[in-house]
N, CA and C atoms as an extended XYZ file, in Angstrom:
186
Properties=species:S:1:pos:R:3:atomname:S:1:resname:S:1:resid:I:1 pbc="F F F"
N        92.846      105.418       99.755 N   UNK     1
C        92.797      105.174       98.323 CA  UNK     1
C        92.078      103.862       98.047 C   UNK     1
N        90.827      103.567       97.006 N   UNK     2
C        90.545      102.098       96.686 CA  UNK     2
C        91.477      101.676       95.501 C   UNK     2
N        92.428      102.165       94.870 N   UNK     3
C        93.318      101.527       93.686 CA  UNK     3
C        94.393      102.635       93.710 C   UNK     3
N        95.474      101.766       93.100 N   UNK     4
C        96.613      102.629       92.549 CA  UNK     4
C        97.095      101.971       91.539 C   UNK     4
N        97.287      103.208       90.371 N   UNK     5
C        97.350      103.075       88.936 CA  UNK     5
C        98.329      104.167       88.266 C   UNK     5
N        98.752      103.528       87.102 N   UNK     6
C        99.916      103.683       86.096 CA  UNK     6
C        99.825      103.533       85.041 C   UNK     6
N        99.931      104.712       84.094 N   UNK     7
C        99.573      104.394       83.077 CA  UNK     7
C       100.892      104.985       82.068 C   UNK     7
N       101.681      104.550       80.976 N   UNK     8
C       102.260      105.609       80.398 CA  UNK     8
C       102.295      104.860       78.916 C   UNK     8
N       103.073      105.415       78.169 N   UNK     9
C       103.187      105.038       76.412 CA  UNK     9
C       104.580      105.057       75.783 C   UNK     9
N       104.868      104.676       75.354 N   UNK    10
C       106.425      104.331       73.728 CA  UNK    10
C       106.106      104.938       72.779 C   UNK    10
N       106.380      105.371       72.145 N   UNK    11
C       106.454      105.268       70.854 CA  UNK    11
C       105.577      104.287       70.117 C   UNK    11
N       105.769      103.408       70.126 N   UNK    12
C       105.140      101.942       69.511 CA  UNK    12
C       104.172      101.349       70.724 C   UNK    12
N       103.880      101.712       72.108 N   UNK    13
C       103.170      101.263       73.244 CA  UNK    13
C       102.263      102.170       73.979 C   UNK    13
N       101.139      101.235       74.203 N   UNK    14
C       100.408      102.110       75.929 CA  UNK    14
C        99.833      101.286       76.367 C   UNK    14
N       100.021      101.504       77.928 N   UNK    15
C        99.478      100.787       79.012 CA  UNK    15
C        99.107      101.607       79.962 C   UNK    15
N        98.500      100.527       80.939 N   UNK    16
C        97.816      100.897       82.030 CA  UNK    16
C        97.641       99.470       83.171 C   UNK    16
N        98.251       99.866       84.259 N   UNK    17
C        98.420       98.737       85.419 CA  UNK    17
C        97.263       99.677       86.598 C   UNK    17
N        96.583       98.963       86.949 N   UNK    18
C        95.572       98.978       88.064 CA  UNK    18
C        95.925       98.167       89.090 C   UNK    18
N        95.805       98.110       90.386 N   UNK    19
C        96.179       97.554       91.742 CA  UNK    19
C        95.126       97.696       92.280 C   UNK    19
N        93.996       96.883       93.316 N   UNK    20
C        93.036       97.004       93.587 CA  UNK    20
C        93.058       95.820       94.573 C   UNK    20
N        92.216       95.510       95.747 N   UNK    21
C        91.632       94.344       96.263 CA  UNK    21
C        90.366       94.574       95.669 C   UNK    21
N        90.148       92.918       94.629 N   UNK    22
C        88.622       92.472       93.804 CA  UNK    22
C        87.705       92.305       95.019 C   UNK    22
N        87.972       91.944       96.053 N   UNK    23
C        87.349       91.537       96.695 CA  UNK    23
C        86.062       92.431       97.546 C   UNK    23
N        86.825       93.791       97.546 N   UNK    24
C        85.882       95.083       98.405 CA  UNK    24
C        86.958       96.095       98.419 C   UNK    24
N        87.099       96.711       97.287 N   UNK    25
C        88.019       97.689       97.226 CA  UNK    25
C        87.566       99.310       98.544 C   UNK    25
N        86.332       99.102       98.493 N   UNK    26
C        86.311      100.383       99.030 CA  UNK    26
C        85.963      100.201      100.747 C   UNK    26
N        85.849       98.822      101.437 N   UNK    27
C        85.758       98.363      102.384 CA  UNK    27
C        87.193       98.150      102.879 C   UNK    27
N        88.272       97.443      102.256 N   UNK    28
C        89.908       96.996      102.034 CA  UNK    28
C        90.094       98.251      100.878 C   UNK    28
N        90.622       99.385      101.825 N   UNK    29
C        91.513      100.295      100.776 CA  UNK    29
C        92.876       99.884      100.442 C   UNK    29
N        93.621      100.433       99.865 N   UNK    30
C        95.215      100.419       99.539 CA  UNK    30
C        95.860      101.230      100.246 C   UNK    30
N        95.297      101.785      101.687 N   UNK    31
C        96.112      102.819      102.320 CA  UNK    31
C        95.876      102.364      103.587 C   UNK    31
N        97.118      101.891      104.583 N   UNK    32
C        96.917      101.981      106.098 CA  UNK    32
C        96.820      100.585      106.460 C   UNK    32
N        96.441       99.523      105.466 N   UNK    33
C        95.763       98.117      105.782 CA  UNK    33
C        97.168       96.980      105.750 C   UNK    33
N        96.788       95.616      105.872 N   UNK    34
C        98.171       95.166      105.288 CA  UNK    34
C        97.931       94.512      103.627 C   UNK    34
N        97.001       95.099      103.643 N   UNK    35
C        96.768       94.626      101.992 CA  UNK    35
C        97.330       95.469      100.667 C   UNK    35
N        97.718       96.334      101.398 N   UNK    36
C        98.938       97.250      100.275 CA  UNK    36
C       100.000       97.137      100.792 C   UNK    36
N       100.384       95.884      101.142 N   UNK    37
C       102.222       95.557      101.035 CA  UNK    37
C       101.841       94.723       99.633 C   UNK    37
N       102.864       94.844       99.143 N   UNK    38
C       103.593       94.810       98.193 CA  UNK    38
C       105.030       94.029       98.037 C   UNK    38
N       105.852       93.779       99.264 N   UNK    39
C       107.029       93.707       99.477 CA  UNK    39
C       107.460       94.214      101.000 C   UNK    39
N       108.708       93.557      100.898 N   UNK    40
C       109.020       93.632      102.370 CA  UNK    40
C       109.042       94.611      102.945 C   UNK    40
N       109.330       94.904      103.932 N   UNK    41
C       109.757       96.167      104.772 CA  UNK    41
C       108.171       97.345      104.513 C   UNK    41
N       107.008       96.574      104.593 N   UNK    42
C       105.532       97.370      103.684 CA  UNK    42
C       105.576       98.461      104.630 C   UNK    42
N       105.441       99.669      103.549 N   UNK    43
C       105.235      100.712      104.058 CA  UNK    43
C       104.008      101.545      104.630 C   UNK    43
N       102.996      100.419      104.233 N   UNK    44
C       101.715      100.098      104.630 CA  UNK    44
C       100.539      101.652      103.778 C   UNK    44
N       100.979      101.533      102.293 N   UNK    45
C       100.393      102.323      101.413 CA  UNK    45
C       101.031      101.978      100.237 C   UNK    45
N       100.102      102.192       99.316 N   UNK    46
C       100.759      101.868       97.755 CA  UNK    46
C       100.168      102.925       96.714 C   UNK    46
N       100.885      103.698       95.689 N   UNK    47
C       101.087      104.890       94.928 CA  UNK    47
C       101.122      104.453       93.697 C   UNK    47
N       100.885      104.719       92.692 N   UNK    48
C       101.103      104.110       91.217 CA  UNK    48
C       102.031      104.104       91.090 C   UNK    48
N       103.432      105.174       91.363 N   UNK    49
C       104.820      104.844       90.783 CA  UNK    49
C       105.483      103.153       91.769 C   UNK    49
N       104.343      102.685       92.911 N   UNK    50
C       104.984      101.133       93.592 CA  UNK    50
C       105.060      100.448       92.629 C   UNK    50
N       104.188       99.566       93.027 N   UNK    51
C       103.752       97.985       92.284 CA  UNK    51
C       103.394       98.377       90.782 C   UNK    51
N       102.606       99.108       90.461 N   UNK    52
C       101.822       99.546       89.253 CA  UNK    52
C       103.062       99.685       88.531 C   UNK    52
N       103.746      100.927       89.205 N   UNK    53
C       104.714      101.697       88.125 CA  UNK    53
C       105.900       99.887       87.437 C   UNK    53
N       105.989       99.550       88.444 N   UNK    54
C       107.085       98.917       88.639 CA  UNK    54
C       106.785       97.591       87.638 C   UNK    54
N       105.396       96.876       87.782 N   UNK    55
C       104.502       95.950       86.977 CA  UNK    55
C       104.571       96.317       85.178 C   UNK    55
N       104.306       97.812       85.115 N   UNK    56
C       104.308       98.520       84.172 CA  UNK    56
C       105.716       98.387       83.460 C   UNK    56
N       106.914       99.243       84.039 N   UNK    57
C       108.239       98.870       83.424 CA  UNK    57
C       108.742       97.300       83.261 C   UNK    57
N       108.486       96.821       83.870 N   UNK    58
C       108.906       95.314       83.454 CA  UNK    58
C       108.620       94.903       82.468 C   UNK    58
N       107.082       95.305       82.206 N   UNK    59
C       105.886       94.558       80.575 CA  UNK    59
C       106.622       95.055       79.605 C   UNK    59
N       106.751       96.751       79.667 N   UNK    60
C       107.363       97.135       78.418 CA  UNK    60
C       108.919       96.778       78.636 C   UNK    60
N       109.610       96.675       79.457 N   UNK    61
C       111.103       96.384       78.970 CA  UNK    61
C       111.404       94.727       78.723 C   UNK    61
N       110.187       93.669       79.119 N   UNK    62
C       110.454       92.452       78.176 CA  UNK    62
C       109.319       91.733       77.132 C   UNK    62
């Protein structure tokens, strides 16, 4: 994968969270590398419902 993304809406909201390395996304993917940890225990891949989803619920719940 070169990004993982999340997008959803409220009532009153919409967003969209992107996850990417700026640096050479398609050289440094988000799958297999250690650049899609995220957090401990890295499962060494990242999905939009990870970081994205998770980046995402936080914005809209504060």
């Amino acid at each position: 994968f070169d990004f993982a993304a999340f997008g959803g809406y409220t009532p009153d909201l919409a967003g969209y969270v992107s996850v990417f390395n700026p640096l050479d996304p398609v050289k440094f993917p988000m799958q297999g590398t250690p650049g899609s940890c995220y957090r401990l225990g890295c499962p060494g891949s990242m999905f939009g419902a990870n970081a994205p989803g998770h980046t995402w619920q936080m914005t809209f719940e504060h």
